[in-house]
Each structure stands twice: as structure tokens, then as C-alpha cells.
C-alpha positions, 0 to 999 in steps of 0.5 A, a space after each residue: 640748088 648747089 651745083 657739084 664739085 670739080 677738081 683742078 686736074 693737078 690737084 687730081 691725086 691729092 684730093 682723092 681719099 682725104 675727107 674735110 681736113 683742114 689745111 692751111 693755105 699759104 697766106 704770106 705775112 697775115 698779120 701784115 708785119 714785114 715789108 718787101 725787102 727786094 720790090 717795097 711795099 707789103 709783103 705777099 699783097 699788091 696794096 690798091 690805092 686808098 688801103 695802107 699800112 698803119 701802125 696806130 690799131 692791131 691785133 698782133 704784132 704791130 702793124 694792121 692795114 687800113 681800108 680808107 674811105 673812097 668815092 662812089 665806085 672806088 675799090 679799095 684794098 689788098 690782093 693777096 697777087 705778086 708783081 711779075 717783074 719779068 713781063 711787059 708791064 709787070 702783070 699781077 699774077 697768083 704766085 703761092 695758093 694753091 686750090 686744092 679743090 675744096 671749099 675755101 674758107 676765109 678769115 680776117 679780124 676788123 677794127 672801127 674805132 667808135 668816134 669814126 663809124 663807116 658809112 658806105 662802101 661796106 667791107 668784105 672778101 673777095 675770092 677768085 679762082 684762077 689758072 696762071 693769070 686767067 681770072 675763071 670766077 669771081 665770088 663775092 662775101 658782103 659787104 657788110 662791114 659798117 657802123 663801128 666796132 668800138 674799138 674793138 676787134 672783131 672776128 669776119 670769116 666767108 666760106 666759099 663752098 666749092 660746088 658755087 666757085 665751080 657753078 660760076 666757072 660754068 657761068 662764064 663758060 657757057 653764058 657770057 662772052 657771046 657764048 663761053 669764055 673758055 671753050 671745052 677743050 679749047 685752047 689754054 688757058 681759056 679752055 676748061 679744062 683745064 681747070 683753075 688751080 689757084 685763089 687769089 684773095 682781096 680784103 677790100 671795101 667796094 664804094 659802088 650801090 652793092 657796098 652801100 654807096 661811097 665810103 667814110 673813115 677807115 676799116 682796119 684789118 689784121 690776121 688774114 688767114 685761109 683755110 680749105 676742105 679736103 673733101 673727096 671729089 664725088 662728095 658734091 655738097 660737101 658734106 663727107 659723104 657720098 649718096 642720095 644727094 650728090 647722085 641728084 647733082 651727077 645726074 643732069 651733068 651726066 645726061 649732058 655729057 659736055 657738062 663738065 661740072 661732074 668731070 671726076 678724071 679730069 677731060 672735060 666730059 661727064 661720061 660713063 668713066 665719071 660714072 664708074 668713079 662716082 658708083 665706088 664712092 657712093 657706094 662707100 659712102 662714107 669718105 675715106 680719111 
């Protein structure tokens, strides 16, 4: 069963009172066409080895990327990451999508020519959810893509729904690292909360057992693009309204108190204050616009 929503506590009064509006996250450069002017590379993505730059197949524009072939538990692909120049080692970190909260939907268009099918190291999209550098959860989409396309374009979109992204959250908090990465109140930014605030997205081919083993030929890919739901904090199954449903999602966090899977004002707990903003809501019923 889905687990309910939770909100970042900076997207707190953004999220309130908007229902299921679909808004354009900032992907920088989705159809791959322009390079970094100031650092190289490809604008708005760190390129993993095996992926490229390739002016032969696209959608639009000129330009698509290529996910080349790779040996058994390569992973090959873009990071939707910047490179901080200003930190030893220069880290990765999430510089522009903001998570809102919602449900993350993901879309990108793939090629594979029909003389050079893919066996293995199946394609997909990966998202993380983040806060500043610290990765709190990972989902996966399937790695599905294989066989060939014809030459052909073709449509692959994952949506992530938010109550998975935060049961994940609450995975690593409570069951690994020896008892909880992040720590209720702990300090940051291992402690929940806060709570992540960013997505980082990774179009990207996995040659492990999970994605088929490794990987030949090259998936090309064009017109990254994200959207996501601005659904209303107590709709917990996101479907635009508050009721029967998401009070049988309230209810065990609630019981539990430290289960911050239902924090409606962001302290970590899921107490009696949560309660009287979860009553309004289902009482409205409907989410406001």
C-alpha cells in the first residue's frame, strides 16, 4: 500500500491550496543542443563515461545523446548535476530543480537504429530526491528499453508518485545504516527534517543483472523534459481529493507519533497539529485550486 505524502519544509506554502497543476521543472538545455560556454561539456548535465554527444540521430534540433554499450555493471549516462568548482574535488551537486513535493513525472524520447538492436543494459530513468548534496532516496524506472526501434522515435516517460519517493525516504531513515541514516531532529542535513528539496534526474543505461546484463550498441536519447503534480499536502494518494483513503494513510503515522511520514507542518512528528490540518482538508474534500 502507498505510503502518504510529505512535504520539504521550504515548499510548505507553495504547495498548500494548489491541486494536480502541472508545472515545468526547470531541465536546463532538454534537447541537448548547446554546450557549456564557461567549464565544456554539456550544458546542465554531468556526461558518465560511455554516454556522448551525437550529431547523427535527433528529434529536434541537431544534437541527441548517445548511451553507448558497456561492460557488466557499467553505468552509463547524464546527470541532470553541475559541477561545484568552489569545493575540494569539485562535488556534484543539484543547482536548479526544485521538488515541490508532488509526484515527479519524467519524459525523454529514444532511438535505436534497426541494423543495431541492444542486448542488455536495458535503459531507463533514474530519480533522486535530495537535500543540498545529500542523496535521501533513490527510485529506479525499468530498465526496459531494449530490441530496436526502427529508426524510429519513440515516447519513454516514468512517474514517480510522491508517497513511494517518501516511503523510500523513510526506508533509509529507519531501516539501514545500522538503524537510520537521518535521525529525527538530527543534525543537518542528515536529519529528517528537514526534508529534501531537490531532484536530480539520470537518463542512463544500468549493465548489471537488473538491466539485462552488459549492454551492445547505443540507445540514443532527446527531449529530456520533468514535470510535477502540485497536489495538496493531505491528499496522500494523489488523487485531488481528501477522504476515506488518505485518513487510512494518516492513521498509523499518526499512532506512532515519531513517524514523520504524515508531518503536515513540517517538525518531524505526526501529532495532534497534523491532525487539525489533515481534519480541514478532509473535510473539504475536494482540493482547492
Amino acid at each position: 500500500m502507498k505510503m502518504c505524502s510529505w512535504i520539504a519544509i521550504g515548499a510548505l506554502a507553495v504547495l498548500g491550496g494548489q491541486a494536480l497543476a502541472q508545472t515545468p521543472m526547470p531541465i536546463t538545455n532538454g534537447s541537448f543542443e548547446d554546450d557549456d560556454p564557461l567549464f565544456g561539456g554539456l550544458l546542465g548535465y554531468n556526461v558518465l563515461p560511455g554516454a556522448a554527444v551525437n550529431t547523427q540521430y535527433h528529434r529536434t534540433g541537431s544534437r541527441s545523446v548517445g548511451l553507448g554499450p558497456g561492460a557488466l555493471n557499467n553505468f552509463i549516462g547524464i546527470t541532470t548535476d553541475a559541477v561545484n568548482f568552489y569545493e575540494p574535488g569539485f562535488p556534484y551537486y543539484d543547482v536548479s530543480i526544485d521538488w515541490l513535493g508532488g509526484n515527479v513525472r519524467a519524459t525523454m524520447w529514444y532511438l535505436i537504429p534497426g541494423d543495431a538492436p541492444v542486448a542488455g543494459g536495458g535503459g531507463g530513468i533514474k530519480l533522486d530526491v535530495k537535500l543540498f548534496n545529500q542523496n535521501y532516496g533513490t527510485l529506479d524506472g525499468l530498465w526496459d528499453i531494449q530490441g530496436n526501434t526502427g529508426g524510429q522515435w519513440v515516447k519513454y516517460e516514468v512517474v514517480w508518485n510522491k508517497a513511494d519517493m517518501k516511503q523510500r525516504v523513510w526506508i533509509n531513515a529507519t531501516e539501514n545504516c545500522d538503524g537510520g541514516c537521518f535521525v529525527n531532529n538530527g543534525p543537518p542535513p542528515y536529519g529528517v527534517p528537514p526534508y529534501p528539496s531537490r531532484v536530480k534526474v539520470t537518463p542512463a543505461r544500468w549493465n548489471g543483472t537488473s538491466g539485462g546484463g552488459a549492454g551492445s550498441n547505443t540507445i540514443y536519447i532527446d527531449d529530456l523534459s520533468l514535470t510535477q503534480d502540485h497536489s495538496c499536502p493531505a491528499d496522500f494518494n494523489g488523487d485531488d481529493l481528501v477522504d476515506d483513503a488518505d485518513f487510512t494513510m494518516f492513521a498509523p503515522s499518526y499512532d506512532l507519533l515519531i513517524d514523520f511520514r504524515c508531518d503536515l507542518n513540517g517538525d518531524g512528528l505526526t501529532d495532534d497539529a497534523d491532525f487539525a490540518i489533515f481534519a480541514s482538508a478532509y473535510n473539504d474534500l475536494i482540493c482547492a485550486e
